[in-house]
C-alpha positions in Angstrom: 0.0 0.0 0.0 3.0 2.1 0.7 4.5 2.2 -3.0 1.2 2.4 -4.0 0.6 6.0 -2.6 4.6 6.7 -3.5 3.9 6.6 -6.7 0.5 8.7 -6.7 2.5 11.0 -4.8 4.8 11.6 -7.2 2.7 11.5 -9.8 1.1 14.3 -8.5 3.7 16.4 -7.3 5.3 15.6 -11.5 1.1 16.7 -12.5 1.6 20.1 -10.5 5.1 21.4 -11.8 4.0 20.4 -15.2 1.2 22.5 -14.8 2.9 25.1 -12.7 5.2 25.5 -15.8 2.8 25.5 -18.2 0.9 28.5 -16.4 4.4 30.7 -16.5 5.7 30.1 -20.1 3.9 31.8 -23.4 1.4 30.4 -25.1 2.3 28.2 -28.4 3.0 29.9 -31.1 0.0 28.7 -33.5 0.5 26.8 -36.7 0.5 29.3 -39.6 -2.2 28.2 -41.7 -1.1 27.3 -45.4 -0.3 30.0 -47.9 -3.6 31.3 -50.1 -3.6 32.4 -53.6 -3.6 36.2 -53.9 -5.1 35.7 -57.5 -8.6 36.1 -57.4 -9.9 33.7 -60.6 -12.7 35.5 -62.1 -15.0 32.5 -63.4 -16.2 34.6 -66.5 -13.9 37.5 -66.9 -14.8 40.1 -69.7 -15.6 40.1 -72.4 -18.1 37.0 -71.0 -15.6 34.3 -72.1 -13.2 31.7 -70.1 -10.0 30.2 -71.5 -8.4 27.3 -70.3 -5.9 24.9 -71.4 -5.8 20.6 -71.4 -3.2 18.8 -70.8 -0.1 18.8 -72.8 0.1 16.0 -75.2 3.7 15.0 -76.0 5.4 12.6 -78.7 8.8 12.2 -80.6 9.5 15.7 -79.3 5.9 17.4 -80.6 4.0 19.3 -77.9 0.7 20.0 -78.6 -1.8 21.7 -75.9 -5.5 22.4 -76.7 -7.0 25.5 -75.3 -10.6 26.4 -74.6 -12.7 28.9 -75.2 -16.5 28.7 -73.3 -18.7 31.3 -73.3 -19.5 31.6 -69.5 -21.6 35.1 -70.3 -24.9 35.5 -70.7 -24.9 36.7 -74.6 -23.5 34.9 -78.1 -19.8 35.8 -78.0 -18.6 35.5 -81.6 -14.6 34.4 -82.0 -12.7 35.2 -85.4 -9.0 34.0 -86.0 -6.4 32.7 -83.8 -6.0 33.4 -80.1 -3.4 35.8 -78.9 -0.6 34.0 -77.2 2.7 34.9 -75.3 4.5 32.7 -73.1 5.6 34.1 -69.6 8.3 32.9 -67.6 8.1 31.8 -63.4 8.1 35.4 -62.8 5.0 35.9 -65.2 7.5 37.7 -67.6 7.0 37.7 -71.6 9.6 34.9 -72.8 10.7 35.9 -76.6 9.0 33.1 -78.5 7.9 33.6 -82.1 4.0 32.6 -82.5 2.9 31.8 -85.6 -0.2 30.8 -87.0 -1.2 27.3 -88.3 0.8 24.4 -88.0 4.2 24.7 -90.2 6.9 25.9 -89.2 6.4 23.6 -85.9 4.5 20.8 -87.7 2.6 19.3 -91.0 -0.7 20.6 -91.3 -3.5 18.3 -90.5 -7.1 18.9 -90.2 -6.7 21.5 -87.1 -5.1 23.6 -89.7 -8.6 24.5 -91.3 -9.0 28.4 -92.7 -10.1 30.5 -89.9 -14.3 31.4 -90.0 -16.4 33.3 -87.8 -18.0 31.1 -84.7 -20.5 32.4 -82.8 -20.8 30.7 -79.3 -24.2 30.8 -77.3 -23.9 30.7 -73.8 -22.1 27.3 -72.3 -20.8 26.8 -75.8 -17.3 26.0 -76.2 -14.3 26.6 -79.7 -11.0 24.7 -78.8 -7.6 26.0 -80.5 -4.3 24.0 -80.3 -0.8 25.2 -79.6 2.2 23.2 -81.1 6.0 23.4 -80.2 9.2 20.9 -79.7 11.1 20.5 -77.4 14.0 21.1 -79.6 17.8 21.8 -78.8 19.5 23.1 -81.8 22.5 25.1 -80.2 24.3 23.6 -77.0 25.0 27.0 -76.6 21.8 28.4 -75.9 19.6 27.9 -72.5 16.1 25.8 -73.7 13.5 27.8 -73.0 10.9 26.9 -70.7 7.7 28.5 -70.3 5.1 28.4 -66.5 2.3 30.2 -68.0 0.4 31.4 -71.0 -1.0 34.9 -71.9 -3.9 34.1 -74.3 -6.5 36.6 -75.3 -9.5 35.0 -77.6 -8.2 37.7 -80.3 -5.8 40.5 -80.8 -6.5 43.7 -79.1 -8.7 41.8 -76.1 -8.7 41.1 -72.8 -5.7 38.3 -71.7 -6.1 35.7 -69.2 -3.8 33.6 -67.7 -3.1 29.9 -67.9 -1.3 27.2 -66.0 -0.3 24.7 -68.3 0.5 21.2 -66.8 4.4 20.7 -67.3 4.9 24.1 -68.7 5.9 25.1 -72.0 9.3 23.7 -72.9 10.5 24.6 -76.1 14.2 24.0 -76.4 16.0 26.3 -77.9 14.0 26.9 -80.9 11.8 29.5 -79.8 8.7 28.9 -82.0 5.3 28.2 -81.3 2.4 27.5 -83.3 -1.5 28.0 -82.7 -4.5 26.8 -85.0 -7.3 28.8 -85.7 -10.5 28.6 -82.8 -13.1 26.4 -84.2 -15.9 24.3 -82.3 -14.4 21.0 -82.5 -15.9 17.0 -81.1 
């Protein structure tokens, strides 16, 4: 019985310091929470149109992306031509990168590679473009250049959003990319 109440005793007395200490030191520091996104992602920016971009699709050093275009508005949104590209680096700065339109230089032409026409989009409809590169060194001597996002307006002159293509854009050292005309596509 003796040990018994020893060792509640001390048990106790270990209880009480613990607590004692507790009571005198600061308080935890909390756990910061995880970092937020201070982009804000408008889900149908002006002019009533969202882009977004698909995973890249890669073989024997050909890169192709598709983008898409949904009209997330409340109007027909009518696209004409080829989307405005630019590639931006990590820091979201313009990488120089030729952009041409249709296929060749980058690739053969194939049925993406269709004339340009009007397509009006009612709302919830969607066009889909494609962007082509490789990931082609040429010059040992010259840093590949590798792309985080993409600067795409649905035209010339308009409004840009940003994309976050999966993998990135890595195009060597060549320095070329190519984009197809928008089209409503299966």
């Amino acid at each position: 019985m003796r040990s018994t109440t020893s060792v509640l005793a001390v048990g106790a007395l270990l209880c009480g310091s613990v607590l004692l200490t507790a009571c005198g030191a600061p308080p935890p520091v909390p756990v910061p929470p995880p970092p937020t996104s201070t982009v804000v992602d408008d889900p149908c920016p002006e002019p009533g149109v969202a882009i977004t971009a698909g995973e890249v699709d890669s073989a024997l050093g050909l890169r192709a992306l598709g983008i898409v275009l949904t009209n997330c508005g409340t109007r027909d949104h009518t696209v004409h031509g080829y989307p405005a590209v630019r590639v931006l680096d990590a820091d979201r700065q313009p990488l120089e990168v030729i952009v041409g339109n249709g296929s060749p230089p980058v690739s053969s032409p194939d049925s993406y590679d269709a004339p340009p026409q009007p397509v009006t989009l009612r709302p919830g409809e969607r066009a889909t473009a494609r962007l082509l590169w490789r990931n082609t060194v040429t010059d040992s001597t010259v840093n590949a250049t590798v792309g985080e996002y993409l600067e795409i307006a649905p035209a010339a002159g308009q409004p840009t959003q940003t994309v976050t293509p999966p993998g990135g854009i890595d195009l060597g050292n060549t320095g070329r990319l190519a984009v197809n005309a928008w089209a409503v596509r299966p």
